[in-house]
C-alpha positions, 0 to 999 in steps of 0.5 A: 736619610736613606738615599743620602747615604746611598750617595755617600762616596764610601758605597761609590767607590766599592768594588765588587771583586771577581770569582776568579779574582785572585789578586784581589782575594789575597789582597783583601784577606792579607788585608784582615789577616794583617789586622787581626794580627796587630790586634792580637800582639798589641793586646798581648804586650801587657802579659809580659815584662819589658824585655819582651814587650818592645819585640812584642810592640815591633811585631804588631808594628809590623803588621800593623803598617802592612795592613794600612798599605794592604787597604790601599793596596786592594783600592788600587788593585780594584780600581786600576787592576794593576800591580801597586808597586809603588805601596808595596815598596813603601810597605817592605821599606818600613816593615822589613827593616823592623823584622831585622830589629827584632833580631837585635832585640831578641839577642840583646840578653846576650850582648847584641850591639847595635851595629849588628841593628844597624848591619842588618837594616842598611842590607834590607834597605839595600835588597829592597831599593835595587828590587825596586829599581829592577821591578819599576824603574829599569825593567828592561835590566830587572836581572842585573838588579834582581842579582845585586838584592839577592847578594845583599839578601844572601849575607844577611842570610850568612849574618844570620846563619853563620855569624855574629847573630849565630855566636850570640844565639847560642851563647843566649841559649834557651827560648832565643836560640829557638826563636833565633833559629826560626826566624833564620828559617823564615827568612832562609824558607819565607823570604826566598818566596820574594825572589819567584815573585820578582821573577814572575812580574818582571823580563829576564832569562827566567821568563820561561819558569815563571812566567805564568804565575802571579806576581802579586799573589806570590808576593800577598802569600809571602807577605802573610807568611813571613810578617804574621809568622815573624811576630808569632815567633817571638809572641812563642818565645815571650811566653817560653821565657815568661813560663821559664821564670815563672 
């Protein structure tokens, strides 16, 4: 029995990571952070009613989806010992667009419509794909494309700070003005840790800035920062709300 499961493919296929293996460090901790995470907002939803517990489901979503691609992510990352762009994208196009919804869903007390949902994922969409295009598609223009995701990042950034999103903010007051206002920090602070990323792994002018540092590791910290703190922002302004009307 004992050398049958010697033979299993599970214990072929691990991959002893490195000392100084950073890349795979962050990826296998990124990895577990992300699961405990979906663990603690998917049993957390039952503590509050249903105005919170769709915001809560969409933050264990989150973390969730980033954690099956993070696994994947550490495989290939030790097997090949290359960046997997390819997940990663895959990963952003699923989880970025539902931490926008979660600005629909913490304004909707205040009127939210759903084109503001709707606004908000089709710029995402749009940051996401042209980084794509720039980091795997063409290299050698990765600036030209790296520009057009920061103008779509920028006004969401305006939507969020100085827009409509602002208006219904501070028309909702209380526990979703707090929680409006960090997330808008998160993607101000959080999300501006993308673009080093971006510019560490790909050519350009900034070549000479950024060079030196790791790509993946820069995108593996940004990721843990922003998914994990999106959710417990909102997990916050559950409980404010749910003590406020207790």
């Amino acid at each position: 029995m004992k050398t049958l499961l010697l033979n299993l493919p599970l214990f072929a296929e691990v991959t002893k990571i490195a000392n100084d293996d950073y890349v795979g460090f962050t990826f296998f901790v990124g990895c577990m952070a992300m699961m405990a995470a979906s663990a603690f907002f998917f049993l957390s939803m039952n503590n509050f009613d249903r105005k919170w517990k769709t915001s809560i489901l969409v933050s264990g979503l989150i973390t969730f989806i980033a954690a099956v691609h993070y696994w994947y992510m550490r495989d290939y990352w030790g097997a090949i010992g290359e960046s997997p762009t390819f997940f990663r994208y895959v990963d952003w196009v699923l989880t970025v667009p539902l931490m926008c919804v979660e600005f629909y869903l913490i304004l909707r007390v205040a009127g939210a419509k759903k084109s503001l949902m709707w606004r908000l994922i089709f710029l995402s969409v749009i940051m996401l794909v042209t980084g794509y295009l720039g980091e795997a598609v063409y290299i050698d223009q990765a600036w030209l494309w790296g520009l057009i995701s920061g103008i779509a990042y920028f006004i969401i950034v305006y939507d969020i700070w100085l827009g409509s999103a602002k208006k219904l903010a501070v028309q909702a007051g209380g526990s979703v003005l707090k929680a409006h206002k960090m997330l808008c920090w998160f993607v101000l602070v959080g999300w501006a840790i993308y673009p080093i990323g971006y510019m560490a792994g790909t050519p350009g002018w900034y070549e000479g800035i950024f060079g030196g540092l790791a790509m993946d590791v820069i995108y593996n910290i940004g990721d843990a920062i922003n998914k994990i703190g999106f959710g417990l922002v909102v997990y916050g302004a559950a409980v404010a709300s749910q003590e406020k009307s207790a």
